[in-house]
N, CA, C and O atoms as a GROMACS GRO file, in nm:
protein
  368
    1UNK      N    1   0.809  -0.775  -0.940
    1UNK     CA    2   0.858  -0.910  -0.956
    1UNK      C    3   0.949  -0.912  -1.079
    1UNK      O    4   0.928  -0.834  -1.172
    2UNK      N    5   1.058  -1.005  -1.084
    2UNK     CA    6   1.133  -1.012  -1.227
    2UNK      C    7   1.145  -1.159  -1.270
    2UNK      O    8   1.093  -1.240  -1.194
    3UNK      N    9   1.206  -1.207  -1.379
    3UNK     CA   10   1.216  -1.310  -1.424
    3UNK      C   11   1.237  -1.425  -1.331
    3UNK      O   12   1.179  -1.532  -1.346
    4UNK      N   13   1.369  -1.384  -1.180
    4UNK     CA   14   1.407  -1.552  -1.151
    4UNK      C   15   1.245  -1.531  -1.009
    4UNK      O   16   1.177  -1.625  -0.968
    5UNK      N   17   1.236  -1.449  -0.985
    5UNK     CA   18   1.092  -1.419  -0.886
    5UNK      C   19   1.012  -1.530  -0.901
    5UNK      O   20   0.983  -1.620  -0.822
    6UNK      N   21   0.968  -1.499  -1.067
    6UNK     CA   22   0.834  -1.571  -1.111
    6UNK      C   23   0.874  -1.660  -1.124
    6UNK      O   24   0.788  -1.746  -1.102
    7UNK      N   25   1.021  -1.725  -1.166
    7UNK     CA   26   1.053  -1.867  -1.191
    7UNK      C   27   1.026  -1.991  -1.047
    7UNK      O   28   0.946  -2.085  -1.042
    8UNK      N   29   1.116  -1.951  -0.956
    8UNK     CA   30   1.039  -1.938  -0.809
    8UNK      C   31   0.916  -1.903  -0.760
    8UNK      O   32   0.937  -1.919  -0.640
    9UNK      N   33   0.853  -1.882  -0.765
    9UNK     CA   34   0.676  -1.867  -0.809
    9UNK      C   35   0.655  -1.978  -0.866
    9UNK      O   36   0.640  -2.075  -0.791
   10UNK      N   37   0.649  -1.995  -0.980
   10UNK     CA   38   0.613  -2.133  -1.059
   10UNK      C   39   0.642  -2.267  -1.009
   10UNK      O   40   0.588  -2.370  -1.049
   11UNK      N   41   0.722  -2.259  -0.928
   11UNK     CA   42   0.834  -2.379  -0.901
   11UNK      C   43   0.745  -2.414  -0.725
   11UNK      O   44   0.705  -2.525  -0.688
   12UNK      N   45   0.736  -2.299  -0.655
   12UNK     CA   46   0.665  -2.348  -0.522
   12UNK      C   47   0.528  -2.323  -0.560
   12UNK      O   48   0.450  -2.293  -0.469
   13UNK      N   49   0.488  -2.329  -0.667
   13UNK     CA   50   0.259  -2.346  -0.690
   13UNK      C   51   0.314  -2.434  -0.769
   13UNK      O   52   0.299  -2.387  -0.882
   14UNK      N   53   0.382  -2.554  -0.780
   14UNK     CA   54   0.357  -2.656  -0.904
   14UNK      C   55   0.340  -2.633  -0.973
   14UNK      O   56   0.222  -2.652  -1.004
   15UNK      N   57   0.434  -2.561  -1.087
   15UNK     CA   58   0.384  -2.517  -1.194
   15UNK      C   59   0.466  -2.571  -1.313
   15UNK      O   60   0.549  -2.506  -1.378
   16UNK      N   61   0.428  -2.704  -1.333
   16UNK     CA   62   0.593  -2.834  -1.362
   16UNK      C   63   0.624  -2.769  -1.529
   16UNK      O   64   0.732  -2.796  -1.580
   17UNK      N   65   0.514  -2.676  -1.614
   17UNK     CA   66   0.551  -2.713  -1.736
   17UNK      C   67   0.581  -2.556  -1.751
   17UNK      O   68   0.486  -2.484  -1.718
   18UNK      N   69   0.681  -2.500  -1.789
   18UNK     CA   70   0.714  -2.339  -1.851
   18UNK      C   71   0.748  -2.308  -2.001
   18UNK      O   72   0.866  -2.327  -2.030
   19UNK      N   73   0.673  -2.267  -2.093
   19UNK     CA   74   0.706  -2.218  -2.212
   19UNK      C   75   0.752  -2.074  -2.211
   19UNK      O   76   0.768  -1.993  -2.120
   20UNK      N   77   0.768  -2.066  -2.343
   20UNK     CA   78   0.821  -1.883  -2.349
   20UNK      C   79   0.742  -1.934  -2.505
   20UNK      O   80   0.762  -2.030  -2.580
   21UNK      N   81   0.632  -1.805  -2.510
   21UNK     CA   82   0.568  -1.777  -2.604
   21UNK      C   83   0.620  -1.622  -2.681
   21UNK      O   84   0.675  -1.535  -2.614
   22UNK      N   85   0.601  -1.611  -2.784
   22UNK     CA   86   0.587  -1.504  -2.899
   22UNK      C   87   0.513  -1.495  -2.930
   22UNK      O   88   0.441  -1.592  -2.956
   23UNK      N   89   0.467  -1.333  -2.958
   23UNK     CA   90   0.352  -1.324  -3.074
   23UNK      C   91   0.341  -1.218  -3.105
   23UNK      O   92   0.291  -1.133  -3.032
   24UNK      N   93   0.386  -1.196  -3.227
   24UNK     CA   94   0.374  -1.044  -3.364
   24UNK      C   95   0.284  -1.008  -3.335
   24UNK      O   96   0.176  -1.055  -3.300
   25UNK      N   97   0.369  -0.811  -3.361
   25UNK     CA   98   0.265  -0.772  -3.396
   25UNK      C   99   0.095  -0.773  -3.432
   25UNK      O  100   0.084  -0.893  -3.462
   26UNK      N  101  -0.013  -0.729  -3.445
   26UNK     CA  102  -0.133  -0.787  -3.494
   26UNK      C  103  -0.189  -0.905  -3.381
   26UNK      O  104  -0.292  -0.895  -3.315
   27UNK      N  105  -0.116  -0.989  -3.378
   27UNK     CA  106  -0.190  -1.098  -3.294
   27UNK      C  107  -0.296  -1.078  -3.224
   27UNK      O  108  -0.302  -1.002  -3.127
   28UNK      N  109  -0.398  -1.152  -3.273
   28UNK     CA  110  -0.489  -1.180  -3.226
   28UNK      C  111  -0.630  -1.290  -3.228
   28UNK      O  112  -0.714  -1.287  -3.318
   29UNK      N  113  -0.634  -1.365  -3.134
   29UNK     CA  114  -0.689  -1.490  -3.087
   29UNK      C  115  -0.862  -1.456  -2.992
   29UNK      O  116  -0.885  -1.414  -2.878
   30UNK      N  117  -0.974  -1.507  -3.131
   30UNK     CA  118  -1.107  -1.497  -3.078
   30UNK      C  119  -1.086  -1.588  -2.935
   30UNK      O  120  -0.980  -1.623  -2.883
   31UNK      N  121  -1.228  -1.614  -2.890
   31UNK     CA  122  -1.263  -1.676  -2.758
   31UNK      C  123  -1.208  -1.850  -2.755
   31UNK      O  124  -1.215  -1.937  -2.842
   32UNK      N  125  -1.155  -1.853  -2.621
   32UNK     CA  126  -1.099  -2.000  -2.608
   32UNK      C  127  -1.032  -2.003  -2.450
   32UNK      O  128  -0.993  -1.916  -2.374
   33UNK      N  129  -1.041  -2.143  -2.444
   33UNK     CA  130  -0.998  -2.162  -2.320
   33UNK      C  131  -0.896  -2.285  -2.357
   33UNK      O  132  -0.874  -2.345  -2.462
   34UNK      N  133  -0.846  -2.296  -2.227
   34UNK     CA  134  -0.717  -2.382  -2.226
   34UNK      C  135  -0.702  -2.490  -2.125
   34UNK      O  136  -0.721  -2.438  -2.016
   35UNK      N  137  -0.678  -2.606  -2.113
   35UNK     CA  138  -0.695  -2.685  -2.031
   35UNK      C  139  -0.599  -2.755  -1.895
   35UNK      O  140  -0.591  -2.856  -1.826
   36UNK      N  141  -0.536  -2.623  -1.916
   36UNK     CA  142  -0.480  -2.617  -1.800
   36UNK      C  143  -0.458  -2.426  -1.702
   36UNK      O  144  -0.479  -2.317  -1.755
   37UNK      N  145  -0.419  -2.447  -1.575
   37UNK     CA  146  -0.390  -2.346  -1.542
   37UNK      C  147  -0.259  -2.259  -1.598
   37UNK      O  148  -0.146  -2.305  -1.617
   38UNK      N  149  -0.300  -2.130  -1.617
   38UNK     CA  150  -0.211  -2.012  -1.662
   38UNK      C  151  -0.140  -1.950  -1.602
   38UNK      O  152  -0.214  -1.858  -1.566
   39UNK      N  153   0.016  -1.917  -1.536
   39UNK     CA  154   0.079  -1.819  -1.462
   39UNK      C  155   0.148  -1.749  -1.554
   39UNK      O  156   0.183  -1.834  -1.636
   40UNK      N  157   0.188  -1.646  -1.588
   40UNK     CA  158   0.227  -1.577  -1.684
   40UNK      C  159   0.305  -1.467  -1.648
   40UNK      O  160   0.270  -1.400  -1.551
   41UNK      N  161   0.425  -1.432  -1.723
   41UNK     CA  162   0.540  -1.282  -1.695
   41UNK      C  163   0.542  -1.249  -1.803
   41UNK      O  164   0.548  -1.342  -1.883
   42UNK      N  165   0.537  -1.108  -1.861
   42UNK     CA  166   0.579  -1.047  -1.933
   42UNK      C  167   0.708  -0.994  -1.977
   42UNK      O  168   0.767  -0.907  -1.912
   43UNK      N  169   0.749  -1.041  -2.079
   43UNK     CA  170   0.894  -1.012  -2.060
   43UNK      C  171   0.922  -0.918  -2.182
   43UNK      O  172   1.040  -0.894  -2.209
   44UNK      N  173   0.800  -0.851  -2.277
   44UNK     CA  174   0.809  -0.779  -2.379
   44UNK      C  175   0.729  -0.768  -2.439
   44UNK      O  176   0.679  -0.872  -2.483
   45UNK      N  177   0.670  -0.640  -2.478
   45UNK     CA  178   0.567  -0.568  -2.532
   45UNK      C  179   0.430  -0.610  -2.430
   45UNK      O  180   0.439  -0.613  -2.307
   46UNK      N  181   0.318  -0.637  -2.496
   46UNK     CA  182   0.219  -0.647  -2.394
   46UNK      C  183   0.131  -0.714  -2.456
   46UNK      O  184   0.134  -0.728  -2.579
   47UNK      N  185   0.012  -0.778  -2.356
   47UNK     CA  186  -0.086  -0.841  -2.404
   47UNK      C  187  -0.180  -0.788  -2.381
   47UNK      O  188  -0.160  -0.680  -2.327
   48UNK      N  189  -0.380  -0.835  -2.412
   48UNK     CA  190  -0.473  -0.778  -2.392
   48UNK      C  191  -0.554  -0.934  -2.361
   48UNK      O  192  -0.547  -1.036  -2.430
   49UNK      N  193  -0.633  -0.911  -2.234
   49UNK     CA  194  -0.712  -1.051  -2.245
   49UNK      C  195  -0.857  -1.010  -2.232
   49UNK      O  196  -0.875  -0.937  -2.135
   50UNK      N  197  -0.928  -1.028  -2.280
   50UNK     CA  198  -1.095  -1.010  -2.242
   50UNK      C  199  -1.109  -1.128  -2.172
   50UNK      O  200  -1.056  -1.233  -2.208
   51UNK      N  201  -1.177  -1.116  -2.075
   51UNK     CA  202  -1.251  -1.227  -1.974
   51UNK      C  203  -1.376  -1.174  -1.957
   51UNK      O  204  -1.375  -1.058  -1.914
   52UNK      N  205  -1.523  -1.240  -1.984
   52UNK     CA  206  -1.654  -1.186  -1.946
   52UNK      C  207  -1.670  -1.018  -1.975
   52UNK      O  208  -1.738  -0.937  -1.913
   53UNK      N  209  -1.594  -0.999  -2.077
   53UNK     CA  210  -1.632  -0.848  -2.122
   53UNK      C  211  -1.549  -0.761  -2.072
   53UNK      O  212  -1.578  -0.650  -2.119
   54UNK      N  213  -1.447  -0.753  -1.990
   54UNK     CA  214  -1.341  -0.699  -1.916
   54UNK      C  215  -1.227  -0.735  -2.035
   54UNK      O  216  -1.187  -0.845  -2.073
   55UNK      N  217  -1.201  -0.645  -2.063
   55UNK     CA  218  -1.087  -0.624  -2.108
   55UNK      C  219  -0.943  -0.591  -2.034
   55UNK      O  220  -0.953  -0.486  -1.970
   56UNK      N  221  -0.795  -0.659  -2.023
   56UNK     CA  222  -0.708  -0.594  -1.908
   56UNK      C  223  -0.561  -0.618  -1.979
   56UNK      O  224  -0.512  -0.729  -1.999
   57UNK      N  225  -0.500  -0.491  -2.012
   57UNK     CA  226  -0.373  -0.508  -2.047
   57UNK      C  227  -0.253  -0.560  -1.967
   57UNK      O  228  -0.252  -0.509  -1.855
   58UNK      N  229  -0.151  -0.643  -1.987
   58UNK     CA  230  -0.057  -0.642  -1.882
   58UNK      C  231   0.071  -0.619  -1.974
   58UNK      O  232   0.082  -0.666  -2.088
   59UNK      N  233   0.160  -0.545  -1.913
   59UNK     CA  234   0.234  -0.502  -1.992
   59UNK      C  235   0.437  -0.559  -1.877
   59UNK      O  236   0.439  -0.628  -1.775
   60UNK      N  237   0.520  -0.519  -1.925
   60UNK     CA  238   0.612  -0.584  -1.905
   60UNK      C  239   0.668  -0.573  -1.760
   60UNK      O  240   0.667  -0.468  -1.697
   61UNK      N  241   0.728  -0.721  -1.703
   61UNK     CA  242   0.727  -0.657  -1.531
   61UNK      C  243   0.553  -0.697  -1.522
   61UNK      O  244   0.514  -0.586  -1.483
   62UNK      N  245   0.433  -0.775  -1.532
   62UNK     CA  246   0.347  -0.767  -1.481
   62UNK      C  247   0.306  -0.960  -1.502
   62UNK      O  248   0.343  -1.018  -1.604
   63UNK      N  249   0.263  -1.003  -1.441
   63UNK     CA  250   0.156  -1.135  -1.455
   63UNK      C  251   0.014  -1.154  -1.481
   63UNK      O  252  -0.072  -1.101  -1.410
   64UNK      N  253  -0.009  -1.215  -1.563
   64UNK     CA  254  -0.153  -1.256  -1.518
   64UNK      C  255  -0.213  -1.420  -1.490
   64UNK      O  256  -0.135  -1.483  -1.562
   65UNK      N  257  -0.266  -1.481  -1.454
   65UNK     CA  258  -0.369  -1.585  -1.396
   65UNK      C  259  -0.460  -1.588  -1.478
   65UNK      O  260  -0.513  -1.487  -1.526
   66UNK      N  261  -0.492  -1.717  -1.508
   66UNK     CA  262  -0.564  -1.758  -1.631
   66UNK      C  263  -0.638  -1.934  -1.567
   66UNK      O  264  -0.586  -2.034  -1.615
   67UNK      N  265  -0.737  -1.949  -1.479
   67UNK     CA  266  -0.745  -2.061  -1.495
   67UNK      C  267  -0.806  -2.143  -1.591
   67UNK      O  268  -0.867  -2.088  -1.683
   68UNK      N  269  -0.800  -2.288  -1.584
   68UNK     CA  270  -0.821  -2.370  -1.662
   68UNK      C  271  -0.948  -2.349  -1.713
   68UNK      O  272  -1.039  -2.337  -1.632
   69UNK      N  273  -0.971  -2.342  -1.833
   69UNK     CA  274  -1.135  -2.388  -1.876
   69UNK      C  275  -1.220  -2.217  -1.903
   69UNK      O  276  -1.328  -2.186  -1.953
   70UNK      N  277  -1.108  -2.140  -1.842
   70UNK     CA  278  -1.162  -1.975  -1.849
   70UNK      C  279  -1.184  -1.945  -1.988
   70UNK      O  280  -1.089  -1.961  -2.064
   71UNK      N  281  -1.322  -1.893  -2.045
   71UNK     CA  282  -1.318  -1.832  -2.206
   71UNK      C  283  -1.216  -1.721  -2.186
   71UNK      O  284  -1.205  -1.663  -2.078
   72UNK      N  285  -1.146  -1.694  -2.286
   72UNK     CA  286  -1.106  -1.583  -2.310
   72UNK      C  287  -1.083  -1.492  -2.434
   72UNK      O  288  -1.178  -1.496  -2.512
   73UNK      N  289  -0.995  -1.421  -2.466
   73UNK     CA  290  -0.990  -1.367  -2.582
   73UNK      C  291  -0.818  -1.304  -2.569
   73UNK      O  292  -0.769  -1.249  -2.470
   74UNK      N  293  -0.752  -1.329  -2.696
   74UNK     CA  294  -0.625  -1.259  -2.658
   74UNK      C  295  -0.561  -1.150  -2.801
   74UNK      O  296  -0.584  -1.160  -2.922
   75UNK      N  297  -0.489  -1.064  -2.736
   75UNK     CA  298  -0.433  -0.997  -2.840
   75UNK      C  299  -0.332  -0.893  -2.804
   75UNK      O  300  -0.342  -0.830  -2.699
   76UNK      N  301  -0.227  -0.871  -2.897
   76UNK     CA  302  -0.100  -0.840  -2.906
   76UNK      C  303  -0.084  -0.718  -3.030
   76UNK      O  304   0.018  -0.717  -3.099
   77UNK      N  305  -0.188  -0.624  -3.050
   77UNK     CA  306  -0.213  -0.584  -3.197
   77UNK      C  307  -0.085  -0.448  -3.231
   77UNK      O  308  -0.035  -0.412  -3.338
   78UNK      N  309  -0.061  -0.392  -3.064
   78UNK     CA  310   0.049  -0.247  -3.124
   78UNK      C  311   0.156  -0.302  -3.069
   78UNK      O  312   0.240  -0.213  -3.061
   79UNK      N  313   0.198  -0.402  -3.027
   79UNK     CA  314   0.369  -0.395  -2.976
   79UNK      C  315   0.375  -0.547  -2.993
   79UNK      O  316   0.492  -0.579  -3.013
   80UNK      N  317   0.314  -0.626  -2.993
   80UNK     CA  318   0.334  -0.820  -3.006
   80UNK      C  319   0.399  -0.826  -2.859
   80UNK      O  320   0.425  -0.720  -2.803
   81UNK      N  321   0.420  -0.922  -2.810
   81UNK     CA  322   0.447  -0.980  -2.689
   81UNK      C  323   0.504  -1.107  -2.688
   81UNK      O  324   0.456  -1.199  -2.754
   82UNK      N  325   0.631  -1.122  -2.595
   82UNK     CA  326   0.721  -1.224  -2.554
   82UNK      C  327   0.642  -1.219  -2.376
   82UNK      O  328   0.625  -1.132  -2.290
   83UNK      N  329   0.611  -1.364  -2.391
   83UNK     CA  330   0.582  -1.380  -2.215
   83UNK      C  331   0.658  -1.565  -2.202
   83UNK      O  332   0.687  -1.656  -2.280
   84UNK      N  333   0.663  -1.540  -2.064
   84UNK     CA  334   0.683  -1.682  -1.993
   84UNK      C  335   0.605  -1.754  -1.957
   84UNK      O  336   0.577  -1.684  -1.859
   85UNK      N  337   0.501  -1.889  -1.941
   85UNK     CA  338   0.417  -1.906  -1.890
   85UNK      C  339   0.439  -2.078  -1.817
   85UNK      O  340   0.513  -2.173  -1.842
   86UNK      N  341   0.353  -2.056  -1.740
   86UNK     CA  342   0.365  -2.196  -1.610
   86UNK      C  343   0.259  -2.258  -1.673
   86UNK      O  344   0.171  -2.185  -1.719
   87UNK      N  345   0.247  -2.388  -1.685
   87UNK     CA  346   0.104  -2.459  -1.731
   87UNK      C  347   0.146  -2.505  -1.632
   87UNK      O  348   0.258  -2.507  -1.582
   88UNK      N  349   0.009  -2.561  -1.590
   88UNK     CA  350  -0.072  -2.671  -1.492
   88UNK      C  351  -0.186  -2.729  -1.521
   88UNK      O  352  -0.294  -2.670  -1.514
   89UNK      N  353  -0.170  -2.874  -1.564
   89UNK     CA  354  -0.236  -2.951  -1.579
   89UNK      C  355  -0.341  -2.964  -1.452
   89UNK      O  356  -0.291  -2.948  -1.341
   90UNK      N  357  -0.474  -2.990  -1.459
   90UNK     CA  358  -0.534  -3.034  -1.437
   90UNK      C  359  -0.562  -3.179  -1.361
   90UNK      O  360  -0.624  -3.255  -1.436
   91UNK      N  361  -0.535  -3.232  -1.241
   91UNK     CA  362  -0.530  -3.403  -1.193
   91UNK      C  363  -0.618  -3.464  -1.256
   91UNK      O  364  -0.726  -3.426  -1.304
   92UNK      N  365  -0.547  -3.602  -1.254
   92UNK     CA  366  -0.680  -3.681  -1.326
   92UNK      C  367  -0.750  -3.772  -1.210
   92UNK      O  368  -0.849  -3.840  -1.237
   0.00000   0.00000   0.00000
């Protein structure tokens, strides 16, 4: 998949809100969840997420899925990471 792929992706799963995140070197974020759904591209260096003790790198060219309310754990410690990400709110 590449950048306009996932943009299209995001766009037919409702995925109304897209940031582009950074994060240095080192980065790294104890347990937390987020209150909305996660679609995510890598567009540089890589991330690390623990979910329930699973640890899973995704590195550039890759996505990951994150739903709402999931504990997690994140980190960016040998290369930092530029990704794209889809939020999805939650209905009320």
């Amino acid at each position: 998949m590449n950048q306009n792929e996932f943009e299209a992706a995001l766009k037919a799963e409702n995925y109304p809100e897209t940031v582009n995140i950074s994060k240095e070197v080192g980065y790294q974020m104890h347990e937390h969840s987020h209150a909305f759904d996660a679609y995510a591209f890598i567009l540089q260096g890589d991330i690390t997420l623990t979910v329930n003790g699973v640890a899973t790198t995704y590195k550039v060219g890759e996505t990951f899925r994150l739903a709402a309310h999931t504990p997690h754990e994140e980190s960016a410690i040998p290369h930092g990471v530029d990704y794209l990400v889809g939020r999805r709110r939650e209905s009320v």
